[in-house]
PDB file of N, CA, C, O and CB in Angstrom:
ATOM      1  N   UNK A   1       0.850  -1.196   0.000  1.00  0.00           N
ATOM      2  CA  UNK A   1       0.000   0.000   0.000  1.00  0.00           C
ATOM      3  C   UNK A   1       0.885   1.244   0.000  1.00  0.00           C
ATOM      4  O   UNK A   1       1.696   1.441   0.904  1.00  0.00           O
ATOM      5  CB  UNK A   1      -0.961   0.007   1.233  1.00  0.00           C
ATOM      6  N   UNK A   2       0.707   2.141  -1.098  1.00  0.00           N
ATOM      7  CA  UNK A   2       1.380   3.877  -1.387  1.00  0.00           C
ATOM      8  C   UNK A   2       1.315   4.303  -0.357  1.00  0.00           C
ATOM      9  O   UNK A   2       1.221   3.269   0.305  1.00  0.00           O
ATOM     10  CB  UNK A   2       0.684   5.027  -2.343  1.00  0.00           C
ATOM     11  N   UNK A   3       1.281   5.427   0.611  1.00  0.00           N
ATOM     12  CA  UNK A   3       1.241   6.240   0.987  1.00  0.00           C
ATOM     13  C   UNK A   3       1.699   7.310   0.355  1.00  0.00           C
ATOM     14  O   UNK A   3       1.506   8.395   0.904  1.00  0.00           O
ATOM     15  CB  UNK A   3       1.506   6.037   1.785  1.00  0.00           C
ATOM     16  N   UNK A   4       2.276   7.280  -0.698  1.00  0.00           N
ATOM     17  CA  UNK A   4       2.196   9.222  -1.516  1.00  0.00           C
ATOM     18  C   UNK A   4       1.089   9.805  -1.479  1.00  0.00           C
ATOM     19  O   UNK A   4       1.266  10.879  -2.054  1.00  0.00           O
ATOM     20  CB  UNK A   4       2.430   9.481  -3.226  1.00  0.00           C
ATOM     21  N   UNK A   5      -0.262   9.706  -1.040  1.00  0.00           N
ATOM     22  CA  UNK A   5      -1.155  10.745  -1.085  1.00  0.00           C
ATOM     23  C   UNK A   5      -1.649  10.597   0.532  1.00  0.00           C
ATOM     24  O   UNK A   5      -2.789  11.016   0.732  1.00  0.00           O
ATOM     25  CB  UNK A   5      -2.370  10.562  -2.361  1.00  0.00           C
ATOM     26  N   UNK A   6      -0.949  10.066   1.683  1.00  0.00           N
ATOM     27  CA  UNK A   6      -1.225  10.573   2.789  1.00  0.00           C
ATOM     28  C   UNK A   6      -0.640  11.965   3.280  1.00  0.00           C
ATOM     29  O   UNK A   6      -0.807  12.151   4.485  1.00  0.00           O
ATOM     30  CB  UNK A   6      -0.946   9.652   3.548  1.00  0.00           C
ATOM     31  N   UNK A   7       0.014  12.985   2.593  1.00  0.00           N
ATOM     32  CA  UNK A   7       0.321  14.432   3.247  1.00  0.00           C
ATOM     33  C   UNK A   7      -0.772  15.215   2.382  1.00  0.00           C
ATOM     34  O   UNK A   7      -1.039  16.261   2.974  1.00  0.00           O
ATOM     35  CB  UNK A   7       2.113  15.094   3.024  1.00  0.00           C
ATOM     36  N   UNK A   8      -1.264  15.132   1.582  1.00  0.00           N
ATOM     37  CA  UNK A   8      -2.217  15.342   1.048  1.00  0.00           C
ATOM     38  C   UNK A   8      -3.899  15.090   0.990  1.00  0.00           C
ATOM     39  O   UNK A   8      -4.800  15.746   0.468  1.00  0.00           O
ATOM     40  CB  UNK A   8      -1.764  15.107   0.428  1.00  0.00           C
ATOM     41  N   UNK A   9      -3.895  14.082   1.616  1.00  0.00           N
ATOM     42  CA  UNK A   9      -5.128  13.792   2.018  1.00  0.00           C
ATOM     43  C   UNK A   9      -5.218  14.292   3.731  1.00  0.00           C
ATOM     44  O   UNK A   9      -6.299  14.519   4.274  1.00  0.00           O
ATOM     45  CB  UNK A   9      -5.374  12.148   1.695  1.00  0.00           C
ATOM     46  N   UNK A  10      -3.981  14.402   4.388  1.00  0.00           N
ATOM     47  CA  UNK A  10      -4.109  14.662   5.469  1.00  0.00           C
ATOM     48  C   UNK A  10      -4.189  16.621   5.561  1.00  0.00           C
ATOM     49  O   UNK A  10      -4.665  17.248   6.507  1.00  0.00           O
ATOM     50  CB  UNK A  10      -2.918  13.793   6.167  1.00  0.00           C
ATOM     51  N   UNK A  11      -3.629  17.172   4.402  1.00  0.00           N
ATOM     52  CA  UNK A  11      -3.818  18.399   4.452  1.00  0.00           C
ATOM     53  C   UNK A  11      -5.325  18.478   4.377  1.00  0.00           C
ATOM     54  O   UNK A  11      -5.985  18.946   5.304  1.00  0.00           O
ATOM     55  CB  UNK A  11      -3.054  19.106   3.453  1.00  0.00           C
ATOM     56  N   UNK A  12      -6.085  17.824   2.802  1.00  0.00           N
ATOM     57  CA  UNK A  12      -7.530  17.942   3.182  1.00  0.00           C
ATOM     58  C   UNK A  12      -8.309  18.049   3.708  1.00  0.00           C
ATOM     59  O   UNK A  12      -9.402  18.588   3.538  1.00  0.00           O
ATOM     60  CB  UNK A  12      -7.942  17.682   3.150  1.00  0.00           C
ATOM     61  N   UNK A  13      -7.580  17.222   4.909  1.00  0.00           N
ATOM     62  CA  UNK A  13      -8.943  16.953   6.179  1.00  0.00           C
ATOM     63  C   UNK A  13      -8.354  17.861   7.387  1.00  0.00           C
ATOM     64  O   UNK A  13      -8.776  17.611   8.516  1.00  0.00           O
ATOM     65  CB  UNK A  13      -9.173  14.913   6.877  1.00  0.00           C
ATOM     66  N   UNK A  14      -7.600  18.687   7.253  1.00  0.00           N
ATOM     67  CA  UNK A  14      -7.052  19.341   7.873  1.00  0.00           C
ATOM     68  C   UNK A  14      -7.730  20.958   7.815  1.00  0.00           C
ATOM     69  O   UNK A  14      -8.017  21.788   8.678  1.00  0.00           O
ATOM     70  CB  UNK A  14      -5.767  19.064   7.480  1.00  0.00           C
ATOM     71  N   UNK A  15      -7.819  20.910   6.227  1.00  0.00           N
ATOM     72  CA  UNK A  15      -8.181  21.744   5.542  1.00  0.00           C
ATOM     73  C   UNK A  15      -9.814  22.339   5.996  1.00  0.00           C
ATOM     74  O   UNK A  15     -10.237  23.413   6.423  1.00  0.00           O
ATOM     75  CB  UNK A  15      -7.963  21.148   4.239  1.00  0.00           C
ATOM     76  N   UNK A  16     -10.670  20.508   5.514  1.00  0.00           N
ATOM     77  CA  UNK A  16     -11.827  20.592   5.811  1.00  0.00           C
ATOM     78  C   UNK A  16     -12.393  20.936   7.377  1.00  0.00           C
ATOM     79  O   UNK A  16     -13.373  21.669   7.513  1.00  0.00           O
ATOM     80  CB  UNK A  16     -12.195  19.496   5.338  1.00  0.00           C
ATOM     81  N   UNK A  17     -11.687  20.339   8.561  1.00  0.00           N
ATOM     82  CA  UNK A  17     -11.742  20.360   9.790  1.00  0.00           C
ATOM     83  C   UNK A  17     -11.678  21.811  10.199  1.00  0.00           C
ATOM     84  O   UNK A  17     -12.557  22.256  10.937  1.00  0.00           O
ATOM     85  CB  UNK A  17     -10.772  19.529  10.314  1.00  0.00           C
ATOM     86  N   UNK A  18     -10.812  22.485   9.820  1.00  0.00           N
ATOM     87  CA  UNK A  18     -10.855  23.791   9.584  1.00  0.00           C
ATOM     88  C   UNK A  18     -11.967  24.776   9.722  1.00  0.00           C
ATOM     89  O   UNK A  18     -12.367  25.463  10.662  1.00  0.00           O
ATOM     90  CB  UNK A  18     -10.518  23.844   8.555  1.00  0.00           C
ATOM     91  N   UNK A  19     -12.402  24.597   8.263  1.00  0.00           N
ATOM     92  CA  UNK A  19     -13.723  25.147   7.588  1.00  0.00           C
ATOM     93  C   UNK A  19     -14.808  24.647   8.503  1.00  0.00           C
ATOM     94  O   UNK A  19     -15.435  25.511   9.114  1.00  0.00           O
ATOM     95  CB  UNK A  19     -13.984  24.598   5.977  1.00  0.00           C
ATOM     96  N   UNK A  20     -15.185  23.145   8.728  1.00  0.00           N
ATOM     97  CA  UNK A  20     -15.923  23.473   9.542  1.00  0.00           C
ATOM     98  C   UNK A  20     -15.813  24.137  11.100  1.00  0.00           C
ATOM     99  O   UNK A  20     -16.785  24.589  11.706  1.00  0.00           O
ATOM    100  CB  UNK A  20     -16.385  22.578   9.469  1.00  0.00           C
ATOM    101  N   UNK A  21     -14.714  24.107  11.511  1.00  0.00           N
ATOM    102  CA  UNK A  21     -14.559  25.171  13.007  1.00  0.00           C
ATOM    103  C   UNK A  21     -15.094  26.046  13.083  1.00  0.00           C
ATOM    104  O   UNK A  21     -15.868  26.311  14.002  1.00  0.00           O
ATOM    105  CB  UNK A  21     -13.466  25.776  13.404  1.00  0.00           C
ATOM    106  N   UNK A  22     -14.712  27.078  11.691  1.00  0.00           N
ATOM    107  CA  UNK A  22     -15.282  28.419  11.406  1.00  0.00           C
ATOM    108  C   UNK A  22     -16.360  27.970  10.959  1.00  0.00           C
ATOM    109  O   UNK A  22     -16.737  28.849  10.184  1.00  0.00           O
ATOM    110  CB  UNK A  22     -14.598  29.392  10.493  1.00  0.00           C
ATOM    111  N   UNK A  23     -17.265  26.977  10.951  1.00  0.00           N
ATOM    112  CA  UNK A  23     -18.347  27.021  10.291  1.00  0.00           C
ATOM    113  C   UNK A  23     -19.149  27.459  11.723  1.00  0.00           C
ATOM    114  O   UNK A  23     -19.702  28.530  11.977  1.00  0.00           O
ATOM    115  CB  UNK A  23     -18.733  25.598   9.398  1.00  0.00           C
ATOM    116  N   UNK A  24     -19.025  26.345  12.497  1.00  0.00           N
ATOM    117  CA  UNK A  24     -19.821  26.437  13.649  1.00  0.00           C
ATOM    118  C   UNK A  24     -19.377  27.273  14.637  1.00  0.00           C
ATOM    119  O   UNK A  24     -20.167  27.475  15.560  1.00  0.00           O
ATOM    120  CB  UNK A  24     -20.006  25.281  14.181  1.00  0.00           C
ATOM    121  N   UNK A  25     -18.431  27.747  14.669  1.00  0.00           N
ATOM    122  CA  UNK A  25     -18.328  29.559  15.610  1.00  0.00           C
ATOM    123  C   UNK A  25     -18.950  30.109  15.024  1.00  0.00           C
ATOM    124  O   UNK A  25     -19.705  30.702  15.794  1.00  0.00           O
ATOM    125  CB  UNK A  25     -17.013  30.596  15.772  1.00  0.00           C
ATOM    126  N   UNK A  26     -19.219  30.395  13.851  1.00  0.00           N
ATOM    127  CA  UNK A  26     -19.957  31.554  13.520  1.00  0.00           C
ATOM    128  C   UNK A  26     -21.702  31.414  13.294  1.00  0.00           C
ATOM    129  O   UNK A  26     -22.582  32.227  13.010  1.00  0.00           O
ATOM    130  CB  UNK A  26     -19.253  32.048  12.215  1.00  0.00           C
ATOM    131  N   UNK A  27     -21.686  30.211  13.530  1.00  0.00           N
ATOM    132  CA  UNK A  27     -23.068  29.660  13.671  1.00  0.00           C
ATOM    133  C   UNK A  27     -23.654  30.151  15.581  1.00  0.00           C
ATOM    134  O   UNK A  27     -24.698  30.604  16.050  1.00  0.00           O
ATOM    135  CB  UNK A  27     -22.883  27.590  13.302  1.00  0.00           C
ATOM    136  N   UNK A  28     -22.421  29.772  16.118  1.00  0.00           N
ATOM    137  CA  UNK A  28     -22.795  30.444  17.551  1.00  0.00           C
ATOM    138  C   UNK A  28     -22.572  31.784  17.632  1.00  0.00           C
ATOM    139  O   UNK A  28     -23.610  32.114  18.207  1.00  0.00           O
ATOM    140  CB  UNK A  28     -22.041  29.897  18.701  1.00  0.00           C
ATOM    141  N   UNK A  29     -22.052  32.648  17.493  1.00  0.00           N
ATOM    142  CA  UNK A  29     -21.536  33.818  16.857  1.00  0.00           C
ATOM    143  C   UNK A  29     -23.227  34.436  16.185  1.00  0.00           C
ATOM    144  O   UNK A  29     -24.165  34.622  16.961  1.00  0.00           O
ATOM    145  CB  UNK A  29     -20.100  33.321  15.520  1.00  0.00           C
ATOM    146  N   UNK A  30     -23.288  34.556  15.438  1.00  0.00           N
ATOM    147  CA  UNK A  30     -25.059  34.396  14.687  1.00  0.00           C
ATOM    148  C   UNK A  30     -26.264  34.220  16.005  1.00  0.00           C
ATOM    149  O   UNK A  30     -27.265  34.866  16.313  1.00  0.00           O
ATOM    150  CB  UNK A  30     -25.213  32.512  13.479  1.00  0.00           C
ATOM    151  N   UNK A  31     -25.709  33.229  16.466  1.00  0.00           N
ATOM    152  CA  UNK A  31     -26.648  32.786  17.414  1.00  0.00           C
ATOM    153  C   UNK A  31     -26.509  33.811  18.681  1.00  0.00           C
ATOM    154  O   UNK A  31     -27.550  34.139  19.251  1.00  0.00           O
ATOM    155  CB  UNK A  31     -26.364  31.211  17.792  1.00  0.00           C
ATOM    156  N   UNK A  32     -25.390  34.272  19.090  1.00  0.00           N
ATOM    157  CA  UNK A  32     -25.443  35.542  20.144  1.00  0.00           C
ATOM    158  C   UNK A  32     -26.020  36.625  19.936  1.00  0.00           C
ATOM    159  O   UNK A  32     -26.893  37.171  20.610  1.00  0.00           O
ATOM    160  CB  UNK A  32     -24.343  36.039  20.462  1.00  0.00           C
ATOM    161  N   UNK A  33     -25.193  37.175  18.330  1.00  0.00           N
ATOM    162  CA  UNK A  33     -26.070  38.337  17.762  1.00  0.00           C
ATOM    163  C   UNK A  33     -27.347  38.673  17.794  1.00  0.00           C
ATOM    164  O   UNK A  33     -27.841  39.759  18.097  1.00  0.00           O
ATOM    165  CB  UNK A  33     -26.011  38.376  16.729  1.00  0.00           C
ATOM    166  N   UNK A  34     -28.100  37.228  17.314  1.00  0.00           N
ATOM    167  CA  UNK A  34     -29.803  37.215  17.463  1.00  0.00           C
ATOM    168  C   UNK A  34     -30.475  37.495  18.841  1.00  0.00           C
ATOM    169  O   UNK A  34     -31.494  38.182  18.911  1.00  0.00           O
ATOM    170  CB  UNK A  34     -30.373  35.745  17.086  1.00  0.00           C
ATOM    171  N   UNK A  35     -29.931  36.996  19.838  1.00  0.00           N
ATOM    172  CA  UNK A  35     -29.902  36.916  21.374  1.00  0.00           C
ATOM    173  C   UNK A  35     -29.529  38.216  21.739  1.00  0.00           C
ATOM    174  O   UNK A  35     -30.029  38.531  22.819  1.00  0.00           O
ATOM    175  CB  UNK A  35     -28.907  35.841  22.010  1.00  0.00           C
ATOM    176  N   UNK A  36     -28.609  39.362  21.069  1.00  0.00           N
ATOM    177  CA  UNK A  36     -28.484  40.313  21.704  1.00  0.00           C
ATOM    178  C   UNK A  36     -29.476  41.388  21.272  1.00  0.00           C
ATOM    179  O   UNK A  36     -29.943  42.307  21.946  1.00  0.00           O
ATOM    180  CB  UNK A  36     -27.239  40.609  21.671  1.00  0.00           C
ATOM    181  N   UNK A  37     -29.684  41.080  20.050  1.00  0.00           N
ATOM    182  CA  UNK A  37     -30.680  41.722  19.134  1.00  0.00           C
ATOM    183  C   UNK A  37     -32.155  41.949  19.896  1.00  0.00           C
ATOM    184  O   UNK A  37     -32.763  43.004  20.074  1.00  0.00           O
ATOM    185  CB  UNK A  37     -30.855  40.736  17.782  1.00  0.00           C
ATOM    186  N   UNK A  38     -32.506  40.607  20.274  1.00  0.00           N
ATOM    187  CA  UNK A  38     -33.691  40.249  20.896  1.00  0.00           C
ATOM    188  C   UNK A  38     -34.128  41.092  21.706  1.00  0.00           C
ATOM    189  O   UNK A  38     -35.266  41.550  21.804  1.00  0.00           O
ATOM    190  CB  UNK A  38     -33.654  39.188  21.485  1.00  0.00           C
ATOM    191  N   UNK A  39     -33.042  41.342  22.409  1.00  0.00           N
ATOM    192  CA  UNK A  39     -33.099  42.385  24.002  1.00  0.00           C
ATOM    193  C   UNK A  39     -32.825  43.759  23.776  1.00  0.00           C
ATOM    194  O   UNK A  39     -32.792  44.499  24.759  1.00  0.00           O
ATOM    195  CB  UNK A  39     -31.866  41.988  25.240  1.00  0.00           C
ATOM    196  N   UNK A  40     -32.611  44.252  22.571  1.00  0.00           N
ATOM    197  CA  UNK A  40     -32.539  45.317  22.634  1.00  0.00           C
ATOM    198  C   UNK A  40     -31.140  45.695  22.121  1.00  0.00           C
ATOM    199  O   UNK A  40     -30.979  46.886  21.852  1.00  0.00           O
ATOM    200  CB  UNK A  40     -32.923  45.645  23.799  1.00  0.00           C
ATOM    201  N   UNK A  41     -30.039  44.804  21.935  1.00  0.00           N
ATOM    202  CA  UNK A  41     -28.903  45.758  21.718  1.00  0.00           C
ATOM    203  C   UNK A  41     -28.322  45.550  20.373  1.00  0.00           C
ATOM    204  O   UNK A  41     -27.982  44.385  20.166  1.00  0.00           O
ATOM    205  CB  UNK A  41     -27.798  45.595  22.782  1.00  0.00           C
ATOM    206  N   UNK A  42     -28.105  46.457  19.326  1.00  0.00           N
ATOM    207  CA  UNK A  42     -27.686  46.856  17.925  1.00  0.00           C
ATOM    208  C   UNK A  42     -26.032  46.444  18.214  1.00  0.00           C
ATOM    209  O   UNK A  42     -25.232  47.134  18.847  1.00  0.00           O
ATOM    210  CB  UNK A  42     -28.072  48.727  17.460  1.00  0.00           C
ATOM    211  N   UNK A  43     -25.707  44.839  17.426  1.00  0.00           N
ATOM    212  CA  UNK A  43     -24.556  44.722  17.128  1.00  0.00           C
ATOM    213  C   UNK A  43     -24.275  44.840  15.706  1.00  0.00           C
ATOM    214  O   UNK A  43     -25.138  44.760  14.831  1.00  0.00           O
ATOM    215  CB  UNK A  43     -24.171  43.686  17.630  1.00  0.00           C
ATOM    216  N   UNK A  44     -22.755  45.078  15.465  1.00  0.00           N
ATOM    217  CA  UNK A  44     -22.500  45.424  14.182  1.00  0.00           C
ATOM    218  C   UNK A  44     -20.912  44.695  14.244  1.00  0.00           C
ATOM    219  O   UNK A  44     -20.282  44.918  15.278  1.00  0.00           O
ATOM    220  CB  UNK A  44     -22.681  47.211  13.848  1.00  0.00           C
ATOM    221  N   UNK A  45     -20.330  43.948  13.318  1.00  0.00           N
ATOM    222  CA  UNK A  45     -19.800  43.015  13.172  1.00  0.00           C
ATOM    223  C   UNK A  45     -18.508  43.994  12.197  1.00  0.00           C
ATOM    224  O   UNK A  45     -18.887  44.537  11.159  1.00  0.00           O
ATOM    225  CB  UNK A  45     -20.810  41.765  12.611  1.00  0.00           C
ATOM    226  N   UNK A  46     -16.977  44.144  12.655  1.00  0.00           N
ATOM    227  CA  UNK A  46     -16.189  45.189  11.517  1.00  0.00           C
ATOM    228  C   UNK A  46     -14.928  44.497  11.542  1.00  0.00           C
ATOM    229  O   UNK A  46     -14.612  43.884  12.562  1.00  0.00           O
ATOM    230  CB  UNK A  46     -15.978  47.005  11.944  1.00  0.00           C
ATOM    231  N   UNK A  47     -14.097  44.523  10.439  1.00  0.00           N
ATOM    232  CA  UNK A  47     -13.167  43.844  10.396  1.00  0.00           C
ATOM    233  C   UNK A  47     -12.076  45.004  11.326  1.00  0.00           C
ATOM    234  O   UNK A  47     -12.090  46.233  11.248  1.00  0.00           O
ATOM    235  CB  UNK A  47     -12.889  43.363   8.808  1.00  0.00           C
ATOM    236  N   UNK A  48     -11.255  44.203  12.118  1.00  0.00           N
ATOM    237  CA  UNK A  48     -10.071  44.869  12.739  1.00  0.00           C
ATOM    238  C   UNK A  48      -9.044  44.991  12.554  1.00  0.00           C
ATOM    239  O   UNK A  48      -8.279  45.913  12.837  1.00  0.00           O
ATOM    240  CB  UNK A  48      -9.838  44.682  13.505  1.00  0.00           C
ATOM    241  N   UNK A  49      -8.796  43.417  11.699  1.00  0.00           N
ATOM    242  CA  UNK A  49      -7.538  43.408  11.346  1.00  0.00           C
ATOM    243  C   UNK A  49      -7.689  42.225  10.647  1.00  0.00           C
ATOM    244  O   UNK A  49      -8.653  41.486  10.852  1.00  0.00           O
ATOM    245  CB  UNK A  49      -6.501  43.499  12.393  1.00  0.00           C
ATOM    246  N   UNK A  50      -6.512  41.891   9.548  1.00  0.00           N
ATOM    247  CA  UNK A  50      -6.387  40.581   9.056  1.00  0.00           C
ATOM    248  C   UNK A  50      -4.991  40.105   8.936  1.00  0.00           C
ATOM    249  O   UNK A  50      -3.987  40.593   8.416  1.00  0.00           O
ATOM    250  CB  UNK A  50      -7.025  40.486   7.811  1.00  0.00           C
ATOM    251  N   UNK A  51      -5.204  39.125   9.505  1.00  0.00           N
ATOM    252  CA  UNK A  51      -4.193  37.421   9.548  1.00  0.00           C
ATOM    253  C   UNK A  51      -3.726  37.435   8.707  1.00  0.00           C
ATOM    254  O   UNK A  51      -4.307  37.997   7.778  1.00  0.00           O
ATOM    255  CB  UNK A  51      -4.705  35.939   9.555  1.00  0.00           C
ATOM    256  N   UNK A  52      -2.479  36.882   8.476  1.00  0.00           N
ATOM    257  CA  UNK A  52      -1.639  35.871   7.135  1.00  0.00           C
ATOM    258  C   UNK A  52      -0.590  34.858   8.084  1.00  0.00           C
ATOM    259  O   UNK A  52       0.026  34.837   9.149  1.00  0.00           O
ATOM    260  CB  UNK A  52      -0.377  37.130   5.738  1.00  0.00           C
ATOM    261  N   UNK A  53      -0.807  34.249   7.166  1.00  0.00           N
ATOM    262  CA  UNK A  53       0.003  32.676   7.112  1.00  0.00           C
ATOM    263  C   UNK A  53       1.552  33.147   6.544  1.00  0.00           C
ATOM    264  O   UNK A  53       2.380  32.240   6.630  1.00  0.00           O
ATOM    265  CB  UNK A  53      -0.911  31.309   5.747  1.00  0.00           C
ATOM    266  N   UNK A  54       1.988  34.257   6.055  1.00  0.00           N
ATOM    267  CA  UNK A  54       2.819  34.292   4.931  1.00  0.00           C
ATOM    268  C   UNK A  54       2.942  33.072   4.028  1.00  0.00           C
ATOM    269  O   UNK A  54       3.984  32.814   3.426  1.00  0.00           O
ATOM    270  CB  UNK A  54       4.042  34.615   5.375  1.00  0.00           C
ATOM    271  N   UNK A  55       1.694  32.235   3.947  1.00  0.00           N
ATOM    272  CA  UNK A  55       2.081  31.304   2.512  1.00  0.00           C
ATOM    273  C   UNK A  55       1.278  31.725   1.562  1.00  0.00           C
ATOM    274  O   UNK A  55       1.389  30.997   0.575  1.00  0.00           O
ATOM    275  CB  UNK A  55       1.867  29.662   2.552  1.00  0.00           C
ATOM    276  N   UNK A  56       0.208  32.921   1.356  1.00  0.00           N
ATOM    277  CA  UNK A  56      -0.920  33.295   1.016  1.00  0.00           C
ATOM    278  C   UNK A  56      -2.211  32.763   1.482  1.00  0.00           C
ATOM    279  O   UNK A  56      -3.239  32.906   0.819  1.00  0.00           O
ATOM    280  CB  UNK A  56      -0.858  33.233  -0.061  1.00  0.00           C
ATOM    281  N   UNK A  57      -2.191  32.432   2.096  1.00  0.00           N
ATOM    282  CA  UNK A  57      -3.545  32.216   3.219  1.00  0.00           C
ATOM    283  C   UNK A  57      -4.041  33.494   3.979  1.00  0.00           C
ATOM    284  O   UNK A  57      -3.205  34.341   4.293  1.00  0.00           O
ATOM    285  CB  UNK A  57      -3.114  31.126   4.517  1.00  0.00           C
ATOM    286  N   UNK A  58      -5.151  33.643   4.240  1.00  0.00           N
ATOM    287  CA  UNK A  58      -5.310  34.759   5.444  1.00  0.00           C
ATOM    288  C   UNK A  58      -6.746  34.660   6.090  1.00  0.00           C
ATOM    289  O   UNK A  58      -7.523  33.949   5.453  1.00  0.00           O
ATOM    290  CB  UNK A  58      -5.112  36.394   4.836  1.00  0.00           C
ATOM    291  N   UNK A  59      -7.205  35.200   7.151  1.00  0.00           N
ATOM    292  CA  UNK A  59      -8.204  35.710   7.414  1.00  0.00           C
ATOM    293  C   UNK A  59      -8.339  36.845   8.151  1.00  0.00           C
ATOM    294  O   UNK A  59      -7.361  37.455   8.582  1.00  0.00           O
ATOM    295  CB  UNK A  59      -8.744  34.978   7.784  1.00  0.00           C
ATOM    296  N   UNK A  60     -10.014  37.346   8.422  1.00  0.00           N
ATOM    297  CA  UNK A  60     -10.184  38.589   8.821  1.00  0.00           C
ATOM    298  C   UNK A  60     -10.376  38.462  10.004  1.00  0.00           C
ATOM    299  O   UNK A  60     -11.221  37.601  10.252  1.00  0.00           O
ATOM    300  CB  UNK A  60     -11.063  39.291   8.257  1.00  0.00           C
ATOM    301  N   UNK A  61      -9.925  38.985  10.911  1.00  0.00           N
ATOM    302  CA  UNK A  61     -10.590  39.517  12.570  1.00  0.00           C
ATOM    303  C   UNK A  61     -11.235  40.497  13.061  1.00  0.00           C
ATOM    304  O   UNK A  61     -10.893  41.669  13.224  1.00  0.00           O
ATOM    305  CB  UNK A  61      -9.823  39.723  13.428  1.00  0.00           C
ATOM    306  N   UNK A  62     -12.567  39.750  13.379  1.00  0.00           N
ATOM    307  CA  UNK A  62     -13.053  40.977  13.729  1.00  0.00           C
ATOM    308  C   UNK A  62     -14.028  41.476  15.329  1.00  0.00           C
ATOM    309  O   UNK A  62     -14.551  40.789  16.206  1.00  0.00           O
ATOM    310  CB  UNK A  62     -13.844  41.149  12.508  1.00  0.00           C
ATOM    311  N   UNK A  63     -13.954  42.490  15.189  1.00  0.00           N
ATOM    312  CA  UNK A  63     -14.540  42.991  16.493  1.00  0.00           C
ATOM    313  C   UNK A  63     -16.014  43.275  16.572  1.00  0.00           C
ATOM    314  O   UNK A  63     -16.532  43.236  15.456  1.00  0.00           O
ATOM    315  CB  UNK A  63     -13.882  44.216  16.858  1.00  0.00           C
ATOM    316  N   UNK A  64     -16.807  43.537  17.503  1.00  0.00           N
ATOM    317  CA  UNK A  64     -17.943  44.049  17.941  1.00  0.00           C
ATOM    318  C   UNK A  64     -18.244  45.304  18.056  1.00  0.00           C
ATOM    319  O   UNK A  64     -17.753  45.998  18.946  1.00  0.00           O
ATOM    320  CB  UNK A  64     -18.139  43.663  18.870  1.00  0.00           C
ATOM    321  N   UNK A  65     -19.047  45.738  17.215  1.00  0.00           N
ATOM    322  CA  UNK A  65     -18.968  47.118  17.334  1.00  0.00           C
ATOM    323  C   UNK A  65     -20.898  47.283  18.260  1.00  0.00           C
ATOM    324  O   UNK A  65     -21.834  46.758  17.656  1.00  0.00           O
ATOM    325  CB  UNK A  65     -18.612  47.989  15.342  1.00  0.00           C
ATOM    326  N   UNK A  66     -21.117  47.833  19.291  1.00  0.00           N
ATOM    327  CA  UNK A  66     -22.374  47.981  19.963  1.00  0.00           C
ATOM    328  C   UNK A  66     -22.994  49.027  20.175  1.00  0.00           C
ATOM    329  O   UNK A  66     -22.813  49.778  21.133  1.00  0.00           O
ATOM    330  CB  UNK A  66     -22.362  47.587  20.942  1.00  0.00           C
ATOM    331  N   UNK A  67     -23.786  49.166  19.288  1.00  0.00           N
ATOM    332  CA  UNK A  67     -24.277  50.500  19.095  1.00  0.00           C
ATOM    333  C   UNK A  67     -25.680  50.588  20.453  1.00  0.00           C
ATOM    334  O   UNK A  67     -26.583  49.761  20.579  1.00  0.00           O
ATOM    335  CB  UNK A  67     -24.864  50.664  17.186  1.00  0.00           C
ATOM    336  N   UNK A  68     -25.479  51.731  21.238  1.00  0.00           N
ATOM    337  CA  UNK A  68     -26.590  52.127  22.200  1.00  0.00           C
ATOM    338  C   UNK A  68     -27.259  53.133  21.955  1.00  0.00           C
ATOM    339  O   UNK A  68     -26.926  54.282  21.667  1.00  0.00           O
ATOM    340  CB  UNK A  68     -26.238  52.342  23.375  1.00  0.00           C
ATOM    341  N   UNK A  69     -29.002  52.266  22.182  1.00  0.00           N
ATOM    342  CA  UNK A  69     -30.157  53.148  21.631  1.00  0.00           C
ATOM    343  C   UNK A  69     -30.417  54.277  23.062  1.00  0.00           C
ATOM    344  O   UNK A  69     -30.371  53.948  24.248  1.00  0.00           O
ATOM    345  CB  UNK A  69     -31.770  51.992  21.170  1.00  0.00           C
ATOM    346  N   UNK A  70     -30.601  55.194  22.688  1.00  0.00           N
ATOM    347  CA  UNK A  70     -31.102  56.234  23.728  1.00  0.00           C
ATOM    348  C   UNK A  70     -32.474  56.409  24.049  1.00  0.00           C
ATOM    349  O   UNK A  70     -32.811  57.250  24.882  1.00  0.00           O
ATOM    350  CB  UNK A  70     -30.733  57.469  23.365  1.00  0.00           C
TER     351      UNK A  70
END
């Protein structure tokens, strides 16, 4: 049995495992927003800054911005 496509299949699922992490934080993430919404408080979601890998990879970070109704 090869193993030439186990660093590669293991990036995949590495890859995929990933994606879903950020899938479901931001599914809870979503799920706070609605919850804060509910009660009264105006969130707004802004990028702060963004990540790199230096291999060309990146993502965005971002903060809470909470806007108060008077």
């Amino acid at each position: 049995m090869s193993t030439d496509n186990a660093p590669a299949n293991s990036a995949s699922e590495d890859h995929e495992m990933a994606i879903r992490r950020v899938a479901n934080a931001l599914h809870r993430l979503n799920d706070a927003v609605i919850s804060a919404v509910q009660v009264g408080v105006s969130v707004e979601l802004m990028r702060a800054s963004r990540y790199h890998n230096e291999e060309g990879a990146w993502g965005d970070m971002l903060v809470p911005i909470i806007h108060k109704q008077d």
